[in-house]
C-alpha positions in Angstrom: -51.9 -35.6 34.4 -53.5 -36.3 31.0 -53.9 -33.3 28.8 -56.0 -34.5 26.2 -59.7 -36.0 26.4 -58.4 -38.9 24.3 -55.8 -40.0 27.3 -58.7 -40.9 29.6 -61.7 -42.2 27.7 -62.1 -45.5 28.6 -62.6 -47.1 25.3 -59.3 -45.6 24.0 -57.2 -47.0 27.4 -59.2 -50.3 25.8 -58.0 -50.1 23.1 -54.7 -49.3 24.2 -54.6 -52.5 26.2 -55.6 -54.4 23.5 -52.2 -53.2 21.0 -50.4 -53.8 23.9 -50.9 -57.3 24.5 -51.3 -58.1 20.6 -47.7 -56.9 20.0 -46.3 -58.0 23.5 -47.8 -61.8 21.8 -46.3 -61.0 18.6 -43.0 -60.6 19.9 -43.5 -63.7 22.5 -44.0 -65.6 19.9 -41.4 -64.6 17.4 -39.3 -65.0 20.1 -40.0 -68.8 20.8 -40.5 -69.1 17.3 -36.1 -68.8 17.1 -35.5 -70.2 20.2 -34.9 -67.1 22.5 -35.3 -67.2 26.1 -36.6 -63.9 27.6 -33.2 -63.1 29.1 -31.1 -63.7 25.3 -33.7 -61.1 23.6 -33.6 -58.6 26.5 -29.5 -58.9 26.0 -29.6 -58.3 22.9 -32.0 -55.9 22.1 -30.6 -53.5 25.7 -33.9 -53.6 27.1 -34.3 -55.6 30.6 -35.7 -58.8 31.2 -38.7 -57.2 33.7 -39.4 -54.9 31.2 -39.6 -57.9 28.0 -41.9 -59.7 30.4 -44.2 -56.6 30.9 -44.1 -56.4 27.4 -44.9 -59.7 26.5 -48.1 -60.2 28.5 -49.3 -56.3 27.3 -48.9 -54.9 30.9 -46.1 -52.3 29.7 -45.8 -50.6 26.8 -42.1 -50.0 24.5 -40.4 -46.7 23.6 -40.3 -46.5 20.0 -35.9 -47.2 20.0 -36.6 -49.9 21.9 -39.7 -51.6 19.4 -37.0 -51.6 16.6 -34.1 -52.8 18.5 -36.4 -55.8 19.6 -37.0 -56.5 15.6 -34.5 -55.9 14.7 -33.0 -59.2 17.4 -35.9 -61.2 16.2 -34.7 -60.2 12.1 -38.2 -58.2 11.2 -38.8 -55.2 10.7 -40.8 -53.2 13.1 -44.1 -53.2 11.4 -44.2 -56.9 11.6 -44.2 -56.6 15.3 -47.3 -54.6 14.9 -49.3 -56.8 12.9 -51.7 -59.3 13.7 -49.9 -62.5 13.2 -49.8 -64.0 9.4 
């Protein structure tokens, strides 16, 4: 159960959403950008490949470990990950 007034107004879940899917495409795209099929980065990086695919279309979010052993597959740094793309 949310504690805070911040966990349930709608425009912050919006928002949320929204930094979801931009990284989840950031990383979907670094990944095909180097040739990685889902299942190579989620071998690599420890996470599974239904949780890469949540990720990638912005329906699940990442533990923090796991946003820097995902850039640190792809060879960026973390911050890259959650930038809008260059």
């Amino acid at each position: 159960m949310p504690t805070r007034p911040s966990q349930v107004d709608p425009s912050r879940l919006e928002a949320w959403a929204r930094h979801r899917k931009a990284v989840g495409h950031r990383i979907r795209t670094l990944r095909i950008e180097q040739g990685l099929t889902q299942e190579a980065l989620a071998l690599e990086s420890g996470v599974t490949r239904n949780v890469l695919i949540q990720v990638e279309h912005g329906r699940r979010g990442l533990l923090y470990e796991r946003l820097f052993d995902i850039a640190y597959v792809l060879g960026v740094e973390a911050g890259e990950l959650l930038s809008p793309e260059q």
